[in-house]
C-alpha positions in Angstrom: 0.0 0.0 0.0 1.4 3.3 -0.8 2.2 5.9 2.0 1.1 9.6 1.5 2.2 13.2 3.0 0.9 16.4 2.6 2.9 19.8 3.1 2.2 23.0 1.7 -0.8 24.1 4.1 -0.8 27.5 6.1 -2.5 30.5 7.0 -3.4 32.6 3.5 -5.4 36.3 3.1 -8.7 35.7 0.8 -7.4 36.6 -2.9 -3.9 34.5 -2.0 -2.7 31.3 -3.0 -0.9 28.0 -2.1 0.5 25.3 -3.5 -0.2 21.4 -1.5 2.1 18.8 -2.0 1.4 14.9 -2.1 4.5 13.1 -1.8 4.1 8.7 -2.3 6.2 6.0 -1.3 6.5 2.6 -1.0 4.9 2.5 -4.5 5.2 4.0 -7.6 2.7 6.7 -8.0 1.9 6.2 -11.7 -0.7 3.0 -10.9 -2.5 5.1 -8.7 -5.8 7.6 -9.6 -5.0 10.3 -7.1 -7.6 12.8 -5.7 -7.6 15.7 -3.1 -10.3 15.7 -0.3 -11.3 18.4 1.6 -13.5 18.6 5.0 -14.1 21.9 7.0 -15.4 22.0 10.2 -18.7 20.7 10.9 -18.8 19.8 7.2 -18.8 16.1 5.4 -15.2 15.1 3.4 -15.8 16.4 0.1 -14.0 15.4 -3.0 -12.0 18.4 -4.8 -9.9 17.2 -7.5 -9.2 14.2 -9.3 -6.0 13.0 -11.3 -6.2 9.5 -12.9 -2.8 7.8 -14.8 -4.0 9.4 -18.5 -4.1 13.0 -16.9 -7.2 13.3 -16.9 -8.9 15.9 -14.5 -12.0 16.5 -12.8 -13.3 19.0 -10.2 -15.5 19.8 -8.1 -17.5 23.0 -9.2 -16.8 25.2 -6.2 -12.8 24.9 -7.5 -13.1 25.1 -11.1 -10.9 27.8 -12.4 -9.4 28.2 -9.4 -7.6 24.8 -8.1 -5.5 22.4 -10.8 -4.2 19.2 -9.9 -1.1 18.0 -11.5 1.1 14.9 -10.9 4.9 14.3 -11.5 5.2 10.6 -11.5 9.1 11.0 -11.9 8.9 12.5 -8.3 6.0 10.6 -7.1 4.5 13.8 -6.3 1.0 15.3 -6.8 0.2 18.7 -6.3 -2.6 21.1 -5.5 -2.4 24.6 -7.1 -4.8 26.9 -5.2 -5.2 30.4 -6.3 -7.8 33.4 -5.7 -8.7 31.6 -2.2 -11.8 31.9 -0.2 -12.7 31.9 3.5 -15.2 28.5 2.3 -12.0 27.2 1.0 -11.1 27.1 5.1 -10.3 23.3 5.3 -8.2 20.1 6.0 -7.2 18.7 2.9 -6.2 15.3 2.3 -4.6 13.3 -0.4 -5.6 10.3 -1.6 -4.6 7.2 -3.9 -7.1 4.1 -5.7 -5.7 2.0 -8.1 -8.3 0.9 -10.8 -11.9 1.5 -9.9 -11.5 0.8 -6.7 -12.2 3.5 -4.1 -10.0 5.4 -2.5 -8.3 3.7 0.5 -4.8 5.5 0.9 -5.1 8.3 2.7 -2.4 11.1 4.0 -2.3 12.6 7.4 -4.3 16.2 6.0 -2.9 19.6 5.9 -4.6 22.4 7.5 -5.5 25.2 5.1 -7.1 28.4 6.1 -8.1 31.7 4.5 -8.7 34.5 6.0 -11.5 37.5 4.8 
């Protein structure tokens, strides 16, 4: 099972931006679909983006236009580009790993994200 980490999470003004890293071992990252989770406070984990082995992205519509995942297999990294942040945005976010159609079920520790108005 592959091991995930997070960094990249901090305190940000609304308007600002940050940058989440994902970084895999014990397995090579390119069998996995990878996604980033979010879950505020009182709130239900939510599903943000998603990266499968062709590229492929989707998001969630709250983040679209803002937020693109990317994935660098040769570092068996995946990353989180935030820009024009929003107090809603206020969350910890998680990575996560499937392989196939499986669900996801590698998860990372979270990273702590929160915007400020």
């Amino acid at each position: 099972q592959v091991q995930l980490v997070e960094s990249g999470g901090g305190l940000v003004q609304a308007g600002g931006s940050l940058r989440l890293s994902c970084l895999a071992s014990g397995r090579t990252l390119s069998f996995y679909r990878m996604a980033w989770f979010r879950q505020a406070p009182g709130k239900e984990r939510e599903s943000v983006a998603v990266i499968w082995n062709s590229g492929r992205t989707s998001y969630t519509d709250s983040v679209k236009g803002r937020f693109t995942i990317s994935r660098d297999n040769a570092k068996n990294t995946v990353y989180l580009q935030m820009n024009s942040l929003k107090p809603e945005d206020t969350a910890v976010y998680y990575c996560a790993a499937a392989t196939g159609s499986s669900t996801f079920n590698s998860w990372g520790q979270g990273t702590q994200v929160t915007v400020s108005s």
